[in-house]
N, C-alpha and C positions, 0 to 999 in steps of 0.2 A: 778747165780753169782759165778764170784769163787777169789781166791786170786789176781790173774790176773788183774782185775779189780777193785779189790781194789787198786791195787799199782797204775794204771792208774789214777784211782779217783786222790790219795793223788799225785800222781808225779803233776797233774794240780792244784789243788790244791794250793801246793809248791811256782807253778806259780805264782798264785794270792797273796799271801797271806807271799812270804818266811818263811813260817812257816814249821816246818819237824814233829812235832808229832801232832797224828791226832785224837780223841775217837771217838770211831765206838760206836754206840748205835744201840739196833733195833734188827730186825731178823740176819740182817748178820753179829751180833756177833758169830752167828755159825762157822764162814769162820777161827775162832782166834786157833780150836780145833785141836789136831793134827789128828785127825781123820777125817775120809770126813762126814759130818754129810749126815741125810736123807736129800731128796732133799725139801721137805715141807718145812725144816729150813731154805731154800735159794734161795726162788724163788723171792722173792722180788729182783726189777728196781732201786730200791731207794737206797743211803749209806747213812743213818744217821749219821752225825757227824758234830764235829766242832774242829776249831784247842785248843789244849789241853791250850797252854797258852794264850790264844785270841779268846775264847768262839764267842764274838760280832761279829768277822768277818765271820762267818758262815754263812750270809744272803750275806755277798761279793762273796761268792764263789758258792753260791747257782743261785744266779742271773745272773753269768758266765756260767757254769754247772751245772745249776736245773734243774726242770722240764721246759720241752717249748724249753731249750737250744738249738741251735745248736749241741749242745755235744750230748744232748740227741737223735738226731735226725739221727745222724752219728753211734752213737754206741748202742743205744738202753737202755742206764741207767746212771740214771745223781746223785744228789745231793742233799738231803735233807736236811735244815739247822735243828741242833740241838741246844740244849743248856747243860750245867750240870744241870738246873733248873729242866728242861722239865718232867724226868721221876719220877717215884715214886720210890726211892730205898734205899737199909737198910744201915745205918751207915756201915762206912769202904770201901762205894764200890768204891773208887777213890784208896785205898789203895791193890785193887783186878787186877786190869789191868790184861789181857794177852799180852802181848808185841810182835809183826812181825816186826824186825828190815827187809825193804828192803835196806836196804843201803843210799839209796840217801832222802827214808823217815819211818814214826815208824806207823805201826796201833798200839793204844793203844785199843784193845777191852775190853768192858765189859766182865765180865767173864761172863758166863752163867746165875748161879742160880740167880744171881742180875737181870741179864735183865727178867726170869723170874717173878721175883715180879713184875717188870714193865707192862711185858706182863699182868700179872693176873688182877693189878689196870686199865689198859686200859681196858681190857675185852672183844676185839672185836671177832670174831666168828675165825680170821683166825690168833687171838693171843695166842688161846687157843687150835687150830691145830697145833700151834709151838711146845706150851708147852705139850702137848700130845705125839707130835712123839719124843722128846727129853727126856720125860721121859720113853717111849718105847724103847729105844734106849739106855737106863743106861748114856745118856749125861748129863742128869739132874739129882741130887738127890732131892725128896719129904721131906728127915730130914731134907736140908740144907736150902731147900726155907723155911721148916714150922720154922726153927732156928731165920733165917733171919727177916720173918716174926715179930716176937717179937723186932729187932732195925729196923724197921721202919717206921717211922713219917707219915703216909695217912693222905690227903687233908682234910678228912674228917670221921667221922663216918660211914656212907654210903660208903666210898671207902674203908674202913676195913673189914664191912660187907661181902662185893660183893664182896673181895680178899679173904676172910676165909671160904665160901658158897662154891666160885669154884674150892679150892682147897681140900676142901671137896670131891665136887662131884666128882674131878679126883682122887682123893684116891680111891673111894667106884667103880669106872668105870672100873678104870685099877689093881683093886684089890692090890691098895699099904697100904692098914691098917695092 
């Protein structure tokens, strides 16, 4: 995926929805850097998002240009509904945006190290390949997530645990102690 198709995404979007700012969640928060990140960080089909002032309609535009879509079938990457609820993230992170005015629409990305905490509380094999090459890559900082860490509310006991275990073992892997 590259910016290209984010603006595609939100111009359709737009369509549905007259709505112009957009929050990107997910792996192609990478897309927000000015840098080109590694390609791991952006191999994902899917654009996580919902429009910024109208969360709810994200399942409207998902159903338009989701998976299954015609959209998806033409272009090969469609639309994941989001929420603000959805992810696990630290205090302030609505106050972090990375902002891509294109003109006619806004990605509001998550900055990075937030969507990392996300990625860590999910925990999936190919969240923590994100998080990996991104901190290989000096895209990530390990003090800003372990900071972050500290204002943020997890679902549970268990999902602090399993956030502070594998950030662990990415310190001790990638020799960031």
């Amino acid at each position: 995926m590259n910016l290209n198709h984010i603006h595609h995404v939100l111009t359709e979007a737009k369509k549905i929805t007259n709505h112009t700012d957009y929050v990107i969640i997910g792996s192609l928060t990478a897309l927000g850097l000015e840098v080109p990140p590694p390609d791991e960080m952006v191999r994902s089909i899917d654009v996580d998002m919902y429009p910024k002032d109208d969360p709810a309609r994200a399942g409207e535009i998902a159903a338009i240009i989701g998976q299954g879509s015609a959209f998806e079938d033409e272009f090969g990457y469609y639309v994941d509904a989001a929420s603000p609820d959805l992810p696990t993230l630290p205090d302030g992170w609505e106050d972090r945006f990375v902002v891509h005015d294109f003109g006619n629409v806004r990605a509001l990305f998550l900055e990075l190290n937030d969507a990392a905490i996300s990625k860590y509380a999910r925990g999936e094999i190919r969240d923590r390949i994100w998080i990996k090459e991104g901190l290989k890559a000096d895209l990530l900082s390990m003090p800003t997530i372990e900071y972050r860490l500290r204002q943020t509310a997890f679902l549970d006991d268990f999902e602090e645990k399993s956030v502070k275990q594998c950030v662990a073992e990415d310190k001790a892997s990638l020799n960031l102690e």
